[in-house]
C-alpha positions, 0 to 999 in steps of 0.5 A: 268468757263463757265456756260452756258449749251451745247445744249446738256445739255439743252436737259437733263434738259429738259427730267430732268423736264419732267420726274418728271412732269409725274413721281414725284407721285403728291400725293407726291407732294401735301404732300410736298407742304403741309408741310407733312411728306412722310413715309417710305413707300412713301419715298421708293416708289419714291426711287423705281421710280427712280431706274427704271429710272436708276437715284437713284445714280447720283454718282455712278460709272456706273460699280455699277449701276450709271448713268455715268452722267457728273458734270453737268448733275448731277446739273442739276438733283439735281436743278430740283429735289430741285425746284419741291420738289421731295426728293432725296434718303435717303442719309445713304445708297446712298451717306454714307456707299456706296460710302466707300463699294465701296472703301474699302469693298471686293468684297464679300461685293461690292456684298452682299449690293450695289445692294440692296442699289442702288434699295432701299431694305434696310435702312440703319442708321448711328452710329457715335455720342455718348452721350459724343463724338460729334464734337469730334467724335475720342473719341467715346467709343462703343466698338468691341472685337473680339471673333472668328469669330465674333465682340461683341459690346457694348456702345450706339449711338446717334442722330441717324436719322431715326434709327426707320425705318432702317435695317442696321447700319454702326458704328465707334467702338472702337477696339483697347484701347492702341494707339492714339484714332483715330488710334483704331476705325474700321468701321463696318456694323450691322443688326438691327435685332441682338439681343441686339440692342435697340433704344430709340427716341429723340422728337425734338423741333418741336415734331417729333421723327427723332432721336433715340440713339442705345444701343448695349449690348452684340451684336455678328457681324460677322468679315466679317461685318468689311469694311477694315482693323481693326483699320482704320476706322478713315480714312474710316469716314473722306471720308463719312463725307466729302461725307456728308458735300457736299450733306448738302449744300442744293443748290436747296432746297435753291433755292425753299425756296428764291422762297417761301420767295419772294411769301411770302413777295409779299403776306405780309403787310409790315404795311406802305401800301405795301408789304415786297417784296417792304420793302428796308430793308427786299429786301435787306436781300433778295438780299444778301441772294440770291447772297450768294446762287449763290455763294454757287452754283458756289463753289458746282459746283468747288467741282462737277467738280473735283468729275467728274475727281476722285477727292474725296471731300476735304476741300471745303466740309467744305465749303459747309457745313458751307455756306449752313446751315448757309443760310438754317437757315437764311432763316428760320430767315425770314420765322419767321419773314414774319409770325409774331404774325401768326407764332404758336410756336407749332404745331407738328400735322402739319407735320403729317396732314397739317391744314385745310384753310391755305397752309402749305408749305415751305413760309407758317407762320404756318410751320415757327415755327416748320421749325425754331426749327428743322434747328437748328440743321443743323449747329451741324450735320455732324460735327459741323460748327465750326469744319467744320471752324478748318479743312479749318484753317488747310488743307487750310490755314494751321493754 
């Protein structure tokens, strides 16, 4: 595998780096520097900037509206936008429920939401999980009957992300009781603002309310909602899940962070009269840490490659999800353990407000705690990591 840019390549990371030097709103960028939260308004808004640009979906096919990019081309992007900190779109719509639209809506529906996904018109949400049906998702019990010319929904959701701001749902519901349960799940696509949704947070254990459950009662969806056919939601799922499995391998933002880690411990007494960066114990956690990245980076790029041919993401995605949280999170290991006594355990207002004399950015000891406690979560979402380890057993070892 050569991975040397072409000169022309190189050109594209540069227009790449210059766009978001002049672009990237530096109130946004002083934000997340800060460790401050963007609202949704400010999250829409360089979403919007993007679209302008022509670059708010790298993956989309150019007949939709995507950038017709190469594998390439769309690391590099990824890179620069992960080292300058820019977010990239809210994945749910984007890099979720499009890409299955694209595939196996009807071109009624290909028309009716993938323009207002591509310029950030709409938010959209995801409905898997259920209080009892996680890492087993084919048990899920929201159930869809049909009545006439609609679906009436009922049954409830889970760690739904970001619901509180969305506009639209996509949900896996149970249509079909009588056969296997992954062959009774459809895929079907609600409008928030249809009576008898309700959403009720969840406050992490870092204080802020980014998951909701959903409770549908009563809910009357229009079948022309369904994507598809009836009863094969299962396979639809299995695409956006691996969809997702790739974009949370989080190469660039773990570049960013292993930057901040290493000033950080530049800036750190070790105790013995120099720095963590010069504690061979700590170096060599950094230096592993950082190898098991660029790997990670090369299998991103395998996965990437054979995207660009019109592969769809397989089992590799497993990969990727597994190797990437599970570095996010040691990183966050070492955060802590760089901020010490200095490290608070609870201060929520932070990402709300920043704290007054100290940076509070990624390498920073007050933002150590609460970054610690919400990436907990990354080795359970998107299909838990042990799932994740079943599923390469099987389709890749064949166990």
């Amino acid at each position: 595998m050569n991975a040397d840019f072409t000169a022309e390549e190189l050109q594209f990371e540069t227009e790449v780096r210059e766009f978001l030097q002049n672009d990237f709103p530096a109130e946004y960028r002083a934000k997340i520097d800060a460790g401050i939260r963007l609202s949704k308004e400010e999250l829409v808004d360089w979403q919007k900037i993007l679209y302008r640009k022509g670059w708010a979906a790298p993956n989309w096919p150019a007949e939709h509206g995507g950038t017709g990019w190469t594998a390439t081309q769309k690391h590099i992007f990824a890179t620069e936008m992960g080292l300058i900190g820019a977010p990239e779109p809210v994945p749910f719509g984007m890099k979720m429920v499009a890409p299955v639209i694209m595939a196996y809506g009807s071109d009624e529906q290909k028309q009716r939401f993938l323009p207002d996904i591509l310029e950030s018109n709409v938010w959209w949400c995801q409905g898997y999980s259920e209080p009892n049906s996680g890492s087993d998702l084919a048990s899920l019990k929201t159930s869809a009957v049909r009545d006439g010319d609609d679906y009436v929904v009922n049954g409830s959701k889970t760690w739904n992300t970001y619901g509180q701001y969305a506009d639209w749902i996509f949900c896996l519901v149970r249509t079909d009781t009588s056969v296997k349960k992954q062959e009774g799940i459809s895929f079907l696509l609600i409008d928030m603002k249809t009576p008898g949704i309700t959403l009720k947070p969840i406050v992490l254990l870092d204080g802020h309310a980014e998951v909701n459950e959903v409770f549908f009662d009563d809910v009357r969806v229009p079948a022309s909602n369904l994507i598809g056919e009836e009863n094969k939601g299962w396979t639809y799922a299995k695409v956006l899940l691996t969809h997702e499995r790739t974009n949370i391998s989080g190469v660039p933002r773990g570049k960013r962070r292993l930057a901040a880690l290493k000033r950080l411990a530049g800036n750190t007494d070790d105790g013995f009269g120099g720095t963590m960066l010069e504690n061979s114990a700590f170096k060599t956690k950094l230096a592993q840490v950082d190898i098991e990245l660029q790997a990670l980076e090369y299998s991103e790029l395998r996965t990437l490659a054979a995207l660009s041919v019109g592969k769809a993401p397989g089992p590799e995605s497993s990969i990727l999800k597994i190797v990437g949280t599970e570095l996010a999170q040691e990183m966050d290991e070492m955060f802590v353990d760089l901020a010490g006594y200095n490290c608070l355990p609870f201060v929520p207002e932070q990402f709300e407000d920043g704290f007054q004399g100290e940076a509070v950015g990624p390498g920073s000891s007050a933002a150590a705690a609460l970054t610690y406690f919400n990436n907990r979560k990354l080795s359970i979402f998107g299909g838990s990591n042990e799932i994740q380890r079943n599923i390469i057993s099987k389709a890749v070892l064949g166990l």
